[in-house]
C-alpha positions in Angstrom: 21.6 -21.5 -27.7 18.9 -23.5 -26.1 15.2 -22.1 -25.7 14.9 -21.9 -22.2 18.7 -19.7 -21.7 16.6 -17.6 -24.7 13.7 -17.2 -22.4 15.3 -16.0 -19.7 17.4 -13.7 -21.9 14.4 -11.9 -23.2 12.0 -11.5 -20.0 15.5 -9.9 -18.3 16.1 -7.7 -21.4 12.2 -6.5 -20.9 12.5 -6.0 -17.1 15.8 -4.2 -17.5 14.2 -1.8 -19.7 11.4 -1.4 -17.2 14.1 -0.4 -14.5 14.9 2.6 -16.1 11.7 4.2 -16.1 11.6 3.3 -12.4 14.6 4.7 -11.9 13.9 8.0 -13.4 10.0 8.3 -11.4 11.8 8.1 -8.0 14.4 10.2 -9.2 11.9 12.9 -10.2 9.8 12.1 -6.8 12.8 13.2 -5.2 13.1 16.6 -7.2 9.4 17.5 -7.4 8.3 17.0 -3.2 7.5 19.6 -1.9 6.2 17.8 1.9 7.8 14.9 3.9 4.8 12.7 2.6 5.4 13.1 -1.1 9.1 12.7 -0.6 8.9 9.3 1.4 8.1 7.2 -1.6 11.4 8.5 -3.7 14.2 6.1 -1.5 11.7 2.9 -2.1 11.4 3.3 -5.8 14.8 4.3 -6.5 15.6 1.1 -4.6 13.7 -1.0 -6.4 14.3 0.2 -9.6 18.4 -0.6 -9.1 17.2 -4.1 -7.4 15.4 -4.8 -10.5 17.8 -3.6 -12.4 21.2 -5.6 -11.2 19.1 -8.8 -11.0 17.9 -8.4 -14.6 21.4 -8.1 -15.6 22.8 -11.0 -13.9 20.2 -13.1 -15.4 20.9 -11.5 -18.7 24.5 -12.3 -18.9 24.4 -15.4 -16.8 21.4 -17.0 -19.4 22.7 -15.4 -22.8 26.6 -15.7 -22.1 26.8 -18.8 -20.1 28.1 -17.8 -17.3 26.9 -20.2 -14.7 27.6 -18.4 -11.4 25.9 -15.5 -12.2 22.8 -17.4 -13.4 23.2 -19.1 -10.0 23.1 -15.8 -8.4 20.2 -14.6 -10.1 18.6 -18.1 -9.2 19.2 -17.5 -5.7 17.7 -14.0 -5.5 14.9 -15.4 -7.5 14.0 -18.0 -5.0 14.0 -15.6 -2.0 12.1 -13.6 -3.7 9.7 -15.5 -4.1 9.6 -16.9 -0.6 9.4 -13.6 0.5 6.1 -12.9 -1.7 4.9 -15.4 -0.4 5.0 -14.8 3.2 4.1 -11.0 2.7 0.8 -12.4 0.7 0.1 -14.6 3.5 0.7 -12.4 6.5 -1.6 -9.4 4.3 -4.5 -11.6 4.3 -4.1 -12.4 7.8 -4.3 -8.9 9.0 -6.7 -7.4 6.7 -8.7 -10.3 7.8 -10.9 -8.2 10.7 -12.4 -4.7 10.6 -15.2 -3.7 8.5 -17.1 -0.2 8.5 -20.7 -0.5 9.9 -23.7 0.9 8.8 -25.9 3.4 10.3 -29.5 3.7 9.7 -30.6 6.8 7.3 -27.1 7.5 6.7 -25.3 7.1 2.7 -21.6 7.0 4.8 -20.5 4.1 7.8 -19.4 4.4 10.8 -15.7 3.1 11.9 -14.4 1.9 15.0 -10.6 1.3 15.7 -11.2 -2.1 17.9 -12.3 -3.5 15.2 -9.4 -4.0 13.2 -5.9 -6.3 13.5 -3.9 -5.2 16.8 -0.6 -5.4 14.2 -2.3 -2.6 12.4 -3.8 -0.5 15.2 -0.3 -0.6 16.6 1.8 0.4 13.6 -0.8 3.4 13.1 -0.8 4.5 16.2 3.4 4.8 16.7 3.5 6.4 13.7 0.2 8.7 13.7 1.9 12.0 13.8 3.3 12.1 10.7 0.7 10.3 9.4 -1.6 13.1 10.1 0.6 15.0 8.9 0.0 13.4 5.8 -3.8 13.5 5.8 -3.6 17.3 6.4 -1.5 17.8 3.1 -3.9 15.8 1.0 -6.7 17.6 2.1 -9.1 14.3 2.6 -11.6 17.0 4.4 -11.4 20.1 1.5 -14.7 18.3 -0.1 -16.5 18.4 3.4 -15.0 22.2 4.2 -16.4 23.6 1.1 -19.7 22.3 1.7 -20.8 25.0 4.1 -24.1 25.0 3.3 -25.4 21.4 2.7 -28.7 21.2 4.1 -28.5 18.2 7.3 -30.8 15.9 5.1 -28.6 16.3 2.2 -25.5 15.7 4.2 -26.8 12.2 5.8 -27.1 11.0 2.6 -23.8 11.3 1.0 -21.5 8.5 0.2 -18.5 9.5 2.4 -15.4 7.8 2.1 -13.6 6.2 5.0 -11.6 8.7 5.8 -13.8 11.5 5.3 -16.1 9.7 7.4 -13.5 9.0 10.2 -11.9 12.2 9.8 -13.7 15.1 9.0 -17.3 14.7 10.8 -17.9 13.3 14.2 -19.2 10.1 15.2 -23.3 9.8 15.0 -23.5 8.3 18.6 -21.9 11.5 20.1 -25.4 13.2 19.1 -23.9 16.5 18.0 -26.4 19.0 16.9 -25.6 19.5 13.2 -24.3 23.0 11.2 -22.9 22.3 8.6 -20.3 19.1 7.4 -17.4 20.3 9.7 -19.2 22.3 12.0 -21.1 21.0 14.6 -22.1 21.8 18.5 -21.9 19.4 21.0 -24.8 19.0 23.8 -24.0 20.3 27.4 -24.6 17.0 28.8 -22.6 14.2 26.9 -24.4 11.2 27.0 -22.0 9.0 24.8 -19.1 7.2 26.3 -17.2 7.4 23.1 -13.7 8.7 24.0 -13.7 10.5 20.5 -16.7 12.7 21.2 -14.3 15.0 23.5 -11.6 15.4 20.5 -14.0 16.5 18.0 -12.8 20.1 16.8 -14.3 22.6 14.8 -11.3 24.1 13.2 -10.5 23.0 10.1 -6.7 21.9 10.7 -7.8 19.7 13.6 -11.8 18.6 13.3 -11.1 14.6 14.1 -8.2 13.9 13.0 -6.9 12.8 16.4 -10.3 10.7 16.6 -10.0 6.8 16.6 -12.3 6.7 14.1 -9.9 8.8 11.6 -6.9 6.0 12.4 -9.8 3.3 12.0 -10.7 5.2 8.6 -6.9 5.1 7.4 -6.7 1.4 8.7 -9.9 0.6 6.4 -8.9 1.5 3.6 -5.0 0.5 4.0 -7.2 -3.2 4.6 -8.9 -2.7 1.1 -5.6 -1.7 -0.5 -3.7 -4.4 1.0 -6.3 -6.8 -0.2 -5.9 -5.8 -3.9 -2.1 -6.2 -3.5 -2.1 -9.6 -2.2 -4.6 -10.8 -5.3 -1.8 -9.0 -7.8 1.0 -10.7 -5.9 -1.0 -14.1 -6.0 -0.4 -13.0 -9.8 2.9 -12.2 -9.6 4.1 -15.0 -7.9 3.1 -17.5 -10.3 4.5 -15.9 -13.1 7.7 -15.8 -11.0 7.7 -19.5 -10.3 7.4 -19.6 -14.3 10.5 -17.6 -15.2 12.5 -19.4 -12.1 11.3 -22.9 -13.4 12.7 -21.9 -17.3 15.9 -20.5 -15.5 16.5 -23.6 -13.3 16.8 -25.2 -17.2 18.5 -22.7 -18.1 21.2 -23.4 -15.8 21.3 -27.1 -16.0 22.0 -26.3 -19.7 24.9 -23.9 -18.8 26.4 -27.1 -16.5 26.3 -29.7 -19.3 27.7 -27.2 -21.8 30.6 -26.6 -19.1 30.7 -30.3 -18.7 30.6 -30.9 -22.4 33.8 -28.6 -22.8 35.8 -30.1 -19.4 34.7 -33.3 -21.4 34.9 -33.7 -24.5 
């Protein structure tokens, strides 16, 4: 058996083993949710993990046992895989391309604004906000702020927040709230900003900002950051995909001569 069929043989033998495991984590997602947000990942990962699965197998039999329709199969899938990593790594740098917190004199956190960032973005988030509050209320991105009743305002300017504790769980500095604690503060009698978020701000701990556009531009930050990170892993992934495809294009021209060869001899 040639070294490229071999190859192939072996990296599908490695990522059919890797299926399982996959597999079995969305399986167990599914059991242990107890919310909509936890159980939203289970369907994805069980999908993938049989996608990986059936195309490891047809490259498995079609490189190992010759069977040249199946490899051409796996060829197929291969290729459209690829050109579909390719556009999603294109069109993720495009629109994590704007948006960018700003920062705010004597403060340790920045400031977000929604404008700022891709309209794709802004309108995804915003037709699908309610369950992704929903979301932000189960992972409890405020509970740090909450149960810091008695930071002292000096102390509190000073902290490193995170984008969504920035966005979410304080009001914005220009709305020139008088300041109580992290999640508790009193707004003047005479509003002076024209920032639309300044009338959403709530002290009650299930709502605070999270209807703010600074919470959605807090979520779109750091979906921007996280996006950016998977487009430099699938700049990764999709040259080692070009390898394997590359060794199984000779693996398949081997299968058609050793068909040939028989039809032949």
């Amino acid at each position: 058996m040639r070294v490229s069929n071999n190859l192939v043989g072996i990296l599908n033998f490695v990522t059919l083993l890797l299926s399982i495991p996959i597999i079995g984590g969305g399986i167990w997602l599914s059991k242990q949710a107890d919310t909509d947000c936890e159980r939203f990942l289970d369907t994805p990962v069980i999908v993938l993990g049989v996608f990986v699965l059936l195309v490891s197998i047809a490259g498995l039999v079609g490189s190992c046992c010759r069977v040249t329709w199946l490899l051409w199969v796996y060829l197929l899938v291969m290729f459209l895989l690829i050109l579909l990593l390719f556009c999603f790594t294109i069109f993720a740098f495009v629109v994590t391309n704007k948006g960018a917190g700003k920062a705010v004199s004597d403060r340790g956190y920045k400031e977000y604004r929604l404008g700022d960032y891709s309209n794709w973005l802004q309108k995804r988030v915003n037709g699908n906000w309610g369950k992704i509050r929903s979301c932000l209320e189960d992972s409890k991105v405020c509970q740090k702020l909450l149960a810091a009743g008695s930071t002292p305002v000096t102390e509190f300017y000073k902290e490193h927040l995170s984008a969504l504790q920035s966005g979410c769980c304080k009001p914005s500095d220009d709305c020139n709230f008088q300041y109580i604690s992290p999640t508790n503060w009193t707004s003047s009698a005479t509003p002076t900003s024209p920032n639309p978020d300044c009338a959403k701000w709530s002290n009650e701990p299930n709502k605070l900002c999270y209807e703010c556009d600074s919470c959605k531009a807090g979520l779109l930050d750091n979906i921007k950051s996280d996006w950016k990170k998977v487009a430099v892993i699938n700049i990764v992934f999709l040259v080692f995909l070009v390898i394997v495809y590359t060794v199984g294009c000779c693996a398949f021209r081997n299968n058609r001569e050793d068909h040939s060869w028989k039809r032949y001899p």
